[in-house]
N, C-alpha and C positions, 0 to 999 in steps of 0.2 A: 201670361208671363209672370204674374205674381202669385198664383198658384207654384208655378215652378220652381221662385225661386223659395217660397217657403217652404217644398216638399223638398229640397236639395239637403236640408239636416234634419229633417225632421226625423223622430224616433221610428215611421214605417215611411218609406219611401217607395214611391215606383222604379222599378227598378225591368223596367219593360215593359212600355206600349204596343200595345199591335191592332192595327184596324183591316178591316176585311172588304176587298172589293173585286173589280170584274176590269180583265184585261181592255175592254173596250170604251174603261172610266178612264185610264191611264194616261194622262199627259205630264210632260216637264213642271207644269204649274202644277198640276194635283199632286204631282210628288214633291214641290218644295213647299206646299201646304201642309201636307203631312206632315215633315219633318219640322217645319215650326209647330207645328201640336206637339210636337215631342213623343211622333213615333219612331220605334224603333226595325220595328216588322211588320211585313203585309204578307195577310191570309189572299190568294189569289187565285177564283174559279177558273187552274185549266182546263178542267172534266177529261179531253183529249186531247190527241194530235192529230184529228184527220178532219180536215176537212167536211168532209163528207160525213162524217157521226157527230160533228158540230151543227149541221147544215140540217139533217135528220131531229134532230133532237132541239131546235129551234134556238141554241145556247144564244143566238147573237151576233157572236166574235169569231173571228178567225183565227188559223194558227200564228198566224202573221204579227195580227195582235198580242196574242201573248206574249209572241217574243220581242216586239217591241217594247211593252209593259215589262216586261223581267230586265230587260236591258237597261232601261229608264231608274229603274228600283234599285239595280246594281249598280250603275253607277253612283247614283247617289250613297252608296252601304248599306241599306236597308237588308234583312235578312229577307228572304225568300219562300215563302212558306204556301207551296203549292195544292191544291186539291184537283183529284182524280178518281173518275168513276168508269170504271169496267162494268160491263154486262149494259152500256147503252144500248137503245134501238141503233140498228146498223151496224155494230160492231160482233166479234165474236171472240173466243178463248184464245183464238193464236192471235188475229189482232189485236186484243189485250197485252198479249203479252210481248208483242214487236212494239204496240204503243209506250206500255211502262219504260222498256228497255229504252228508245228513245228520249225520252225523261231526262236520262244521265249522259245517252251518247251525242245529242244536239249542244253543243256548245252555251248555244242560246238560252237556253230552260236552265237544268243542274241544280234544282230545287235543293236551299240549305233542309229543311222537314218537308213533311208529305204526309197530307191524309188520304184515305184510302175508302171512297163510298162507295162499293157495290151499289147498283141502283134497284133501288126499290118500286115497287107498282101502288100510289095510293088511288083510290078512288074518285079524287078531283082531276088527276090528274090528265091532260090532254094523252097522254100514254095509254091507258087505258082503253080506250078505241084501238089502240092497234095491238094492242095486246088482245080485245074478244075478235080483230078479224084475222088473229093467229100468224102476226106476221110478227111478235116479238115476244119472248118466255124469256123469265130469269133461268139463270144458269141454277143447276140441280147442285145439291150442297158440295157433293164431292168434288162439280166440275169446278167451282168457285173454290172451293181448297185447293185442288190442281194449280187453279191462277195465280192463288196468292202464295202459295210456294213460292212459285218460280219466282213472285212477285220481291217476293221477302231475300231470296237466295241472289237479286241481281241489284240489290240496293247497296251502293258505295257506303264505304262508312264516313264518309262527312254530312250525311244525311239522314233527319231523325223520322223514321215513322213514329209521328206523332198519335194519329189514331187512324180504327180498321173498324169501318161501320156506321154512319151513322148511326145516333140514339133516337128512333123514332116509334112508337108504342107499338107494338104488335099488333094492336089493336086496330090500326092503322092502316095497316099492311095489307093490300089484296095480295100479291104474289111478291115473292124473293124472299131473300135471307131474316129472320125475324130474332136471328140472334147477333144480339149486342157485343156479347163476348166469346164472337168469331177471332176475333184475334189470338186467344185465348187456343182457340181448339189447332190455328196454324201455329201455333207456338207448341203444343203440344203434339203434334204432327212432327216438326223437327226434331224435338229431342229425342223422339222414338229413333228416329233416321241420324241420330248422333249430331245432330247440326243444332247452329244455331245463327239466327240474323244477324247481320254486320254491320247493321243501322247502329246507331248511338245510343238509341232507345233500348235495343237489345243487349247492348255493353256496358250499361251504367252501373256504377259499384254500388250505387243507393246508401244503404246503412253498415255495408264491409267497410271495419276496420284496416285502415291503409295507411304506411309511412310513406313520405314524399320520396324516400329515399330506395324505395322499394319501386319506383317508378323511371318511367327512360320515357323519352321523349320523339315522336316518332313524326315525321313531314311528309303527307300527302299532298302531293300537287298534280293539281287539272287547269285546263284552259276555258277559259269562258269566254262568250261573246266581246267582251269588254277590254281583258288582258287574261293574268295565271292568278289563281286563288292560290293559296298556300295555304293547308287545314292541320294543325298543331296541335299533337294532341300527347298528354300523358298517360301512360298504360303499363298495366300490371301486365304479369310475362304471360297470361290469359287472357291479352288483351281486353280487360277491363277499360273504361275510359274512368278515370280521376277528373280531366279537366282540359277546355280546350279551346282554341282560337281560330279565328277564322280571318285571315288578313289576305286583303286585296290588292292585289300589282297592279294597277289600269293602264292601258296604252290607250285607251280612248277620253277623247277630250270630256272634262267634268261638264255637269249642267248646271255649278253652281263656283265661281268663282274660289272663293277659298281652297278647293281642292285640285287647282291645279298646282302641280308638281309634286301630292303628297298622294302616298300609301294609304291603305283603308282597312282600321281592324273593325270589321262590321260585329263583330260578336266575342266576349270572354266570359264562358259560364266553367265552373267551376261545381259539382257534384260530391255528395254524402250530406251530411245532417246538417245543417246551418245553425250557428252557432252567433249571438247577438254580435252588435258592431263593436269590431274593437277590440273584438274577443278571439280566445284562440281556447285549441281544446285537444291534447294527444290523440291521433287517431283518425278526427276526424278532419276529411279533405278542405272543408271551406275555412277559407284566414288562417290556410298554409304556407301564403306564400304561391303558391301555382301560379294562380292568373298573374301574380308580378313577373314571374319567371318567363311566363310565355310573352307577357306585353318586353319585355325587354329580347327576348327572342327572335319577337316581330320586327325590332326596332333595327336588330340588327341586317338582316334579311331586307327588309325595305334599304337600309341604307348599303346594302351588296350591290341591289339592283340599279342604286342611282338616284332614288330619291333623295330628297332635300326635309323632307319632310312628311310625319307619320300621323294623319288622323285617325280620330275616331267618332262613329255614330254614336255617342255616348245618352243614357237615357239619364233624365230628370235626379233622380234619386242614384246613381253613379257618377255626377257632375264632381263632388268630393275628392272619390275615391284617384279620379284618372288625375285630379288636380297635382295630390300628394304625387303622381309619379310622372309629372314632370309634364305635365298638358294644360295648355291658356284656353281659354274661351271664347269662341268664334262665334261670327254669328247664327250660325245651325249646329256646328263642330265643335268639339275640342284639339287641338291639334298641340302637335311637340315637334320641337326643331332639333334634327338630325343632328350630327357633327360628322 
């Protein structure tokens, strides 16, 4: 706590914790551990959704678990930040690809990012043995491009592919995919075929020069286990993302006192070149003004629905920022009182 409070103005701040762990760590306590570490997001091994290539593949957990675990996370706001591996023992290409697609169509899961492991064959591994008695091959490069096509063509845009591959040495590698920047070659697969991903990751303006004004403001809404997300986001007329928010409507009871009868903006990130605090710069999207735009968006929208009141999972080094617009300090939260 006193780490925190001196990293709250300090000249670099954190401005985003994320810890990584396994759906069947997952309880009410471990998540409001986390959140007093002053995370913000959890990396979480789904690998699948079948039972059966969990059960094959020794993962542990169930699906059951996961969705416990995602549920627990989202109530609390935490963002969502899932991992998924195609080409397990037990599974196959069109499994894959009814798996993925589930991902987004199960209420429960709806992963805010997504990494993407193809699995790879190392020579420690307990896989190995069933790969020399020929009862499991990695998928051949093209079929693995096939997957992640469709993989990439069914990803919601409130959801970032963060990464496509593990980085693990070739050297490594008895059998599967040995290159790193596979993502690279489905990205360029696309553009031959005129397309492109609808992830976030694939829409980010990066270093385009953009006026706020050149920007509209567009409201994607889905249902999740808990209540409706509402994913906000600003976009050039090629939908570009500029900047965006993720606010949560819960109908399900908090697991942490403060948050009953409020809204939840689990995430305000804002894209193009960052520019020091404080500071402003023609052109470029961050300390435009956006992220205030959208948190007052939100504010509205929560108080449509009924709320009383609009928190947020605010991180360490963004404690400041949400203060100036209008949010007190809770004991896990920041929170701001509706009108």
């Amino acid at each position: 706590e006193v780490a925190h409070r001196e990293n709250e103005t300090a000249p670099c701040r954190c401005v985003g914790l994320v810890v990584e762990t396994r759906p069947d760590h997952i309880d009410a306590d471990e998540v409001i551990r986390m959140r007093r570490l002053g995370a913000t997001k959890v990396q979480i091994g789904v690998q699948s959704l079948d039972d059966v290539v969990l059960e094959k593949n020794r993962r542990g957990h169930t699906v059951a678990m996961t969705e416990r675990a995602i549920r627990l996370l989202r109530l609390a706001g935490f963002k969502i930040h899932a991992h998924w591996m195609p080409n397990l023992y037990g599974s196959s290409p069109e499994v894959d690809v009814a798996d993925y697609r589930r991902l987004f169509a199960d209420p429960e899961i709806c992963p805010d990012e997504l990494k993407i492991y193809p699995c790879s064959l190392i020579e420690s591994a307990e896989l190995m043995q069933v790969y020399e008695r020929g009862e499991w091959a990695p998928y051949s490069e093209d079929v693995l491009l096939d997957v992640l096509l469709t993989c990439f063509l069914s990803t919601p845009e409130y959801c970032r592919l963060t990464r496509v591959v593990r980085d693990i040495p070739s050297t490594d590698i008895v059998a599967g995919d040995m290159k790193t920047n596979f993502r690279q070659t489905v990205e360029g697969a696309l553009k031959e075929r005129g397309l492109r991903s609808p992830d976030i990751r694939g829409r980010e303006i990066r270093g385009r020069v953009v006026s706020p004004d050149d920007l509209s403001l567009d409201e994607l809404r889905y249902t999740t286990g808990v209540g409706d997300e509402v994913f906000l986001q600003y976009l050039t007329a090629d939908r570009r993302i500029a900047a965006f928010l993720r606010l949560s409507l819960p109908q399900a009871d908090p697991i942490v006192p403060e948050l009953v009868g409020a809204a939840m903006i689990r995430e305000v990130h804002v894209y193009g070149q960052a520019v020091a605090i404080g500071e402003a710069e023609d052109g470029r999207a961050q300390h435009s003004g956006l992220g205030t735009r959208l948190i007052e968006r939100a504010a509205e929208i929560a108080s449509e629905h009924g709320y009383a009141r609009l928190a947020v999972i605010a991180a360490v080094g963004t404690r400041e920022y949400y203060r100036k617009r209008g949010f007190s300090d809770g004991a896990l939260y920041q929170v701001r009182t509706l009108a």
